[in-house]
C-alpha positions in Angstrom: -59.2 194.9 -45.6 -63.0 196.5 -45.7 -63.9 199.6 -46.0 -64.9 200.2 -42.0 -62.1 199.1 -41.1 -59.9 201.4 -43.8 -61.6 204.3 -42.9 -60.6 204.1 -38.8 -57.1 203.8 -39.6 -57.3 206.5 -42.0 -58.4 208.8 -39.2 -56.2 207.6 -36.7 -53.3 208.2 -39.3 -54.5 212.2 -40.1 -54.6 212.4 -36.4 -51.0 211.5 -35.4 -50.2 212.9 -39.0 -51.3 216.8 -37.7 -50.7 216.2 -33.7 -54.0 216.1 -33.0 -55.0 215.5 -28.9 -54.6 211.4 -29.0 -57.8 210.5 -27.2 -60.1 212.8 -29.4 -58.5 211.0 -32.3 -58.8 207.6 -31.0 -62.5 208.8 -30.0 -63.6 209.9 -33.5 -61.5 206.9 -34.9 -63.6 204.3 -33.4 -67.0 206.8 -34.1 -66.0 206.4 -37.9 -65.8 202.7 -37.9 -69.3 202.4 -35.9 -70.9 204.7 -38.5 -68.8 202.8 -41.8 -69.8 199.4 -40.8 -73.6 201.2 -40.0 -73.5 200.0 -35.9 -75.7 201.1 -33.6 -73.7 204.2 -31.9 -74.9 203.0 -28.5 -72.5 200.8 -28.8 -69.7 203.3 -27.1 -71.6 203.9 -24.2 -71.4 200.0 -24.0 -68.1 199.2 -24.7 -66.4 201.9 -22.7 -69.1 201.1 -19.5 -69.2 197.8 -20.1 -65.4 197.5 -19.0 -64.2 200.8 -17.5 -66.6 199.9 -14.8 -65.4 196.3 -13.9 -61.8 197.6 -13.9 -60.5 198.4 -10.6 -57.4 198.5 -11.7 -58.1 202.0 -13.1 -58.4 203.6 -9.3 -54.5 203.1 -9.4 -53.9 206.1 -12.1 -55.4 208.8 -10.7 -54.1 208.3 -7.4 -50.0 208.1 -9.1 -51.1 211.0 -10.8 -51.7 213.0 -8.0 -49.1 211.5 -6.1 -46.0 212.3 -8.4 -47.7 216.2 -8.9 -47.7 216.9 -4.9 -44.3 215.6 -4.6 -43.4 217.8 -7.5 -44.8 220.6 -5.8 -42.7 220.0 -2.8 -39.5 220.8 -4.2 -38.2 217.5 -4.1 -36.2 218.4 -7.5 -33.2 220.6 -5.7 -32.9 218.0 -2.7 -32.3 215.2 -5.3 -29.9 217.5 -7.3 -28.0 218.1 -4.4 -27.5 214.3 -3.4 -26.7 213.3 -6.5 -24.2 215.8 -7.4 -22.6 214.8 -4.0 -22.5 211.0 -4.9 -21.5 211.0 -8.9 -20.7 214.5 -9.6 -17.0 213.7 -9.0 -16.8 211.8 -12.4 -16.2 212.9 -15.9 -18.9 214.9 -17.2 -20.3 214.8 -14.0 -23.3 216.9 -14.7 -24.6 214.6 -17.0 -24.2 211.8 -14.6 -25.8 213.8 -11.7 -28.7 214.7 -14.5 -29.6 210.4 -14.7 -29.3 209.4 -11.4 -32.0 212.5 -10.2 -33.8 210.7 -12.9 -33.9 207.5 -11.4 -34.8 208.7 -8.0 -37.7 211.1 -9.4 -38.7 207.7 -11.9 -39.7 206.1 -8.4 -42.4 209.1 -7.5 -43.5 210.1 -10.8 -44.1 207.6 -13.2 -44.1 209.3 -16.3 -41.6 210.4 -18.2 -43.1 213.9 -19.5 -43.1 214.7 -15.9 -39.9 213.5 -15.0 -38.5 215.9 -18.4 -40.5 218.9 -17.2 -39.7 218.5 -13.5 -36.6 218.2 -12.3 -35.3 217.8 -15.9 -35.2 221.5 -16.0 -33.3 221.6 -13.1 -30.8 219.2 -14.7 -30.7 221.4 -18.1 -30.1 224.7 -16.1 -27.1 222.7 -14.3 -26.0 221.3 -17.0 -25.7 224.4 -19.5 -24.4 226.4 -16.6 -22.2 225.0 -13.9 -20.9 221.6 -16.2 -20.4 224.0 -19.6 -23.0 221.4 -21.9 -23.5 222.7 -25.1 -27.2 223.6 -25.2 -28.3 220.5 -26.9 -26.4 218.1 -25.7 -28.0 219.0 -22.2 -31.3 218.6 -23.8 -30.2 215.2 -25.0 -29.0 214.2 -21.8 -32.2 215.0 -20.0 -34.7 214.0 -22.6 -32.6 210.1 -22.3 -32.5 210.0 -19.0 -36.6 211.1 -18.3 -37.4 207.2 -19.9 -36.6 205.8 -17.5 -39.2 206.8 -15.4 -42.2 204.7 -16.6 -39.7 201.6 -16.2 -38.7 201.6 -12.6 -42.0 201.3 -10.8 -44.2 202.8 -9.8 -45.0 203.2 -13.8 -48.6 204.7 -15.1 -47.5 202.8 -18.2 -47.0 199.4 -17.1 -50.3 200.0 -14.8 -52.2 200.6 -18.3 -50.1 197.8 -19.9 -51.3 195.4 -16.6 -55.7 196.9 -17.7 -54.7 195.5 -21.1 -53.0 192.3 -20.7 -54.4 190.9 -17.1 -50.4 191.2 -16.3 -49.7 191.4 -12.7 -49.2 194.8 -11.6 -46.6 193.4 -8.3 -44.7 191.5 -11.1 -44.1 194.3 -13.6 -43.3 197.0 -10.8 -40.6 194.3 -9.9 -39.8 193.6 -13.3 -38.8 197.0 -13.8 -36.7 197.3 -11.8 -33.1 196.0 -13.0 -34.0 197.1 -16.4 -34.0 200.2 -15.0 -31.0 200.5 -13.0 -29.3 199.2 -16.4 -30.6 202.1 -18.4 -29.6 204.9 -15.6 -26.1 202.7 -16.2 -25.9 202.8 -19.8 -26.5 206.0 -20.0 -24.1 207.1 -17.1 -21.4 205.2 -20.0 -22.2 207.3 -22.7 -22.0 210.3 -21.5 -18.4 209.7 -19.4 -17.2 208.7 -23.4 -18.7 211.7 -25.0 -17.7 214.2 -22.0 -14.1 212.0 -22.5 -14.0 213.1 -26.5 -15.5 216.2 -25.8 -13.2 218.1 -22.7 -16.2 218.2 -20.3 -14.9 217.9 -17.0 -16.3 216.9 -13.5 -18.2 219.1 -11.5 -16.9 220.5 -8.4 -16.3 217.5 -5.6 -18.6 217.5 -2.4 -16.3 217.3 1.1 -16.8 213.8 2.5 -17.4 215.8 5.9 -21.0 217.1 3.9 -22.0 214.2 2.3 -24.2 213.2 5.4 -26.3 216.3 5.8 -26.2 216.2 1.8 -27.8 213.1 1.3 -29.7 213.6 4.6 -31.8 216.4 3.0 -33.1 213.5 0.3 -33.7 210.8 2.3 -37.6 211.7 3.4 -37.8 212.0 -0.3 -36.9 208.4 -1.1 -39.4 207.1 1.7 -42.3 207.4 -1.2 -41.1 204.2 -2.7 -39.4 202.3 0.2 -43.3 202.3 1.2 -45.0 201.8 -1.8 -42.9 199.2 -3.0 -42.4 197.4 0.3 -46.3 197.4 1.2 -47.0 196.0 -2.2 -44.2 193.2 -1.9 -44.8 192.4 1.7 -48.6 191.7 1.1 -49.6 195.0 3.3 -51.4 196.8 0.8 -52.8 195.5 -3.1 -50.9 197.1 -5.8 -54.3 199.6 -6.6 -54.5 200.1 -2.9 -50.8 201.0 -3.1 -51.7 204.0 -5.4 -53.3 205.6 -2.5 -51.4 204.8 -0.1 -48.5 206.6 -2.2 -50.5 209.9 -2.5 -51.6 209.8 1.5 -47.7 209.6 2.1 -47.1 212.2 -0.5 -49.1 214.6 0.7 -47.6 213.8 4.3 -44.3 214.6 3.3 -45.3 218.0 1.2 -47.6 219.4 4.3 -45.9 218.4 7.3 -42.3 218.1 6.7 -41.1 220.3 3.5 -44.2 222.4 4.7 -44.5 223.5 0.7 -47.6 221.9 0.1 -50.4 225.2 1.5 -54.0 225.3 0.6 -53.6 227.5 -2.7 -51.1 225.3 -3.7 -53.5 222.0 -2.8 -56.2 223.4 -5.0 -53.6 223.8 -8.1 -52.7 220.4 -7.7 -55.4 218.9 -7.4 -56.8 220.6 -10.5 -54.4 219.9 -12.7 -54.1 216.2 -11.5 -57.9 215.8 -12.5 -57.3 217.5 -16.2 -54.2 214.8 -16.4 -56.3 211.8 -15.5 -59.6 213.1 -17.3 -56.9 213.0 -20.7 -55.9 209.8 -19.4 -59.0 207.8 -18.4 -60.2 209.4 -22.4 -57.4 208.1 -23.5 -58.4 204.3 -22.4 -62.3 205.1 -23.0 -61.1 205.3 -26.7 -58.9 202.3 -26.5 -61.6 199.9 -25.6 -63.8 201.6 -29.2 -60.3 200.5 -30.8 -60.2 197.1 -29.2 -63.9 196.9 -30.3 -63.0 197.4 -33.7 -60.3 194.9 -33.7 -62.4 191.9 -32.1 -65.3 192.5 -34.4 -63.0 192.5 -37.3 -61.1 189.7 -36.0 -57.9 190.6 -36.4 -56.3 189.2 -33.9 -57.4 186.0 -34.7 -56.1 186.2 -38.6 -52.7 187.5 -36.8 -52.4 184.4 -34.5 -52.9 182.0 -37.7 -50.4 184.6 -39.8 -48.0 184.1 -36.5 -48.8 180.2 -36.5 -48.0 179.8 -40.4 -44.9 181.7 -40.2 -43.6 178.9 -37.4 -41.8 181.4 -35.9 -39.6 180.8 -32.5 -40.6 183.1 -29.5 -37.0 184.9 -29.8 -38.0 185.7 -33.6 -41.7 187.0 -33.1 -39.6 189.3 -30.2 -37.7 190.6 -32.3 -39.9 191.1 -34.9 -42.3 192.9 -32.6 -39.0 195.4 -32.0 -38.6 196.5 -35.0 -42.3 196.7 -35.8 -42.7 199.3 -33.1 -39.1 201.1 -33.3 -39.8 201.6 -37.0 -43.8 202.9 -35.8 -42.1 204.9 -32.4 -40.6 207.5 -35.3 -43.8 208.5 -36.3 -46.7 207.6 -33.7 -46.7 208.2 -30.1 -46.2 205.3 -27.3 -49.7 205.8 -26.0 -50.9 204.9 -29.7 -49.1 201.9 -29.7 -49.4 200.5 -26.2 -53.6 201.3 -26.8 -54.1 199.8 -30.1 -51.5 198.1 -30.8 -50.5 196.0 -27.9 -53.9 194.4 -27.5 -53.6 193.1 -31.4 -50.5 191.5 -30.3 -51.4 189.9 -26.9 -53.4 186.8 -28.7 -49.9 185.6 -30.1 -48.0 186.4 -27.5 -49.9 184.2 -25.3 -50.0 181.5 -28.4 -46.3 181.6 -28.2 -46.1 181.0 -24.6 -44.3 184.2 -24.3 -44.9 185.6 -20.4 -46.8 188.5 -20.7 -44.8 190.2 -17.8 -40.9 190.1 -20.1 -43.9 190.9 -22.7 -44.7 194.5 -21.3 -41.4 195.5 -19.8 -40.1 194.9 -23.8 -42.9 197.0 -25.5 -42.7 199.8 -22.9 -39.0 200.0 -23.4 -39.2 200.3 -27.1 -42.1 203.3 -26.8 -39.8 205.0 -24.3 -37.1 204.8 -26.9 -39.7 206.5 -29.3 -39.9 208.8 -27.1 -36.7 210.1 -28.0 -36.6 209.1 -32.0 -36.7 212.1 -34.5 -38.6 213.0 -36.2 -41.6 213.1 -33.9 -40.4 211.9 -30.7 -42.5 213.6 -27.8 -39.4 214.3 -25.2 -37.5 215.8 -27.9 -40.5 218.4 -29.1 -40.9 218.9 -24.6 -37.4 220.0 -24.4 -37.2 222.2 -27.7 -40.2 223.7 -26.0 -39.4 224.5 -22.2 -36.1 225.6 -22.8 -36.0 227.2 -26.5 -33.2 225.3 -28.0 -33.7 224.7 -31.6 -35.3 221.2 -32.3 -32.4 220.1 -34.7 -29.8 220.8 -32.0 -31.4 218.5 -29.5 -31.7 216.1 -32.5 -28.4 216.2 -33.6 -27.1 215.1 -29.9 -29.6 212.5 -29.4 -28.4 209.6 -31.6 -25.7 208.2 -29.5 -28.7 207.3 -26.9 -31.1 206.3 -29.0 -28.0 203.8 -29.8 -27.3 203.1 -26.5 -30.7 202.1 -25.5 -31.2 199.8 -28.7 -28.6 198.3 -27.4 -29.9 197.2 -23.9 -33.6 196.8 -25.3 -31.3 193.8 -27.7 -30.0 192.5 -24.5 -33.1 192.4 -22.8 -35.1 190.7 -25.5 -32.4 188.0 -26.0 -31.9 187.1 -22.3 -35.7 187.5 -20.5 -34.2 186.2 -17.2 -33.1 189.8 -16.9 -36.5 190.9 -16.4 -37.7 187.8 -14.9 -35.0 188.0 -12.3 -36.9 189.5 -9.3 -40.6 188.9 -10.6 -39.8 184.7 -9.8 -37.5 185.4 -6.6 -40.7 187.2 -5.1 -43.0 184.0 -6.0 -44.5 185.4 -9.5 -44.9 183.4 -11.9 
């Protein structure tokens, strides 16, 4: 390895090391290399230009961005509560059940699972600790699990970044996403019915069946954000960027005319911090494509296709490998690092292999959510410890039997890839 190429990985290592903002790190990683290897330092305004501006794909970020904050603004949390507490709530440890499936319905507006955590995960917490008698960081644990699932079931900024890097199809991973999904809101739901089971945590109070209609009813405009999104984009209505759009017109809709939550104050908050977020964001990728720079010039990829090609290994074994290349790297490095430097290393083999990229992305994005929630230095984790006060270790200490839980099904989905592939072929994807 030469010296150029030491030295960026050397400051993208301090970076993560002392939790430095991502994109300036990746930024001043890639400004190292250029001045190491003595390159001209026009070369950024090139690379990031060069692609950022024959991208459309991009338009799609900003616009989920802003969608998932003006629904969030339109106190969308408590109607979701509400309906879900009616439908599982029953159940032992129903708080904890109630806590996923809000999850899963928020997952289809938000796309990310910070928001998701800091949303109407402390909704959940609240519940949790108060009405359903969760110890403090079990609550935490519960919510932090549950807020990964939100950059799997579509629509997913994520898997949008994952389709700028690969050339995926965006319609096929938003389908893609889906069951794998609906299987982690599942698997979850069965951990914490054994835990509340050996723990004494009982049900939460049962909803008449006379009030589940009005219940629910309250939800239901809520769940019309991806009935249309999804529907236009599988129906050939609208293009999967379009879509994007199309989601934060119908957002805004909702929030304005019918929760009549969304004023102009509140307009102008939103739509400030929805630029900062996709100015971190659109950083974030400027920086990726230095990286990405740095790896073709270097030619890395190409010596990992021949390492990958020497090795003779099976598609099933360079799968596996890849998981526990990145579950080992999801306990120290956050997923954006991974899906931004690493993932583009990685797509020359995977296409050698004949692996499809679309099982490819809903893998990798699985294993960073799981990092997400991996001590020492998972994100979600450091969120939770933050917005509601409990100590770190507590949350820590209760996280494990997810982390589990979620190894599990990322095993099962890497083994069998019809899982994933399921919907993506039924819809004519390929």
């Amino acid at each position: 390895m030469n010296t150029p190429l030491l030295v960026l990985l050397a400051v993208i290592i301090f970076g993560a090391v002392m939790r430095l903002p991502l994109a300036l790190v990746m930024f001043a990683g890639g400004c190292s290399y250029l001045f190491a290897s003595r390159q001209d330092i026009g070369l950024l305004v090139g690379q990031v230009m060069g692609q950022m501006t024959t991208m459309y794909v991009l338009v799609a970020i900003p616009m989920f961005i802003l969608a998932a904050n003006v629904m969030n603004a339109a106190s969308i949390s408590e109607r979701l509560w509400a309906a879900a507490s009616a439908l599982v709530g029953r159940f032992r440890g129903g708080m904890g059940h109630v806590t996923v499936l809000v999850s899963m319905l928020f997952s289809s507006m938000s796309g990310s699972a910070v928001t998701d955590a800091a949303g109407p995960g402390l909704v959940a917490t609240r519940m949790m600790r108060e009405v359903g008698k969760y110890p403090a960081g079990l609550a935490c644990a519960i919510t932090a699990a549950s807020a990964t699932i939100a950059p799997i079931i579509p629509p997913s900024i994520p898997l949008v970044i994952y389709a700028l890097i690969s050339g995926a199809s965006i319609g096929a991973l938003f389908l893609a996403g889906l069951v794998p999904g609906v299987l982690m809101g599942f698997a979850l739901m069965l951990a914490i019915w054994f835990i509340a089971k050996r723990r004494g945590i009982a049900a939460a109070e049962h909803v008449p069946v006379t009030e589940l209609p009005r219940v629910v009813g309250r939800a239901v405009p809520s769940l019309t954000l991806p009935v249309v999104l999804l529907g236009g984009i599988w129906s050939g209505v609208f293009s999967p960027t379009e879509s994007a759009a199309v989601a934060a017109l119908w957002a805004l809709i909702l929030g304005t005319l019918l929760y009549r939550k969304i004023k102009l104050h509140t307009l102008r908050e939103i739509l400030r911090e929805s630029s900062g977020q996709t100015a971190t964001t659109m950083l974030l990728i400027a920086s990726a494509f230095i990286l990405n720079y740095a790896i073709t010039n270097e030619k890395l990829a190409a010596s990992l296709v021949a390492l990958i090609s020497a090795l003779d290994l099976t598609q099933l074994q360079f799968m596996l490998a890849v998981n526990v290349f990145f579950v080992i790297l999801g306990c120290f490095l956050d997923g954006s690092v991974m899906m931004l430097v690493f993932v583009p290393l990685l797509m020359p083999s995977v296409r050698a292999l004949g692996i499809d990229v679309t099982y490819f992305g809903i893998v990798v994005t699985l294993n960073f959510m799981i990092g997400l929630i991996t001590p020492p230095y998972g994100l979600l984790l450091f969120v939770m410890s933050s917005l509601t006060r409990v100590p770190l270790m507590e949350i820590i200490r209760e996280i494990w039997p997810f982390v589990v839980t979620l190894g599990a099904l990322l095993l099962l989905l890497t083994v069998y890839p019809q899982i994933i592939l399921a919907l993506p072929h039924a819809f004519g994807y390929k």
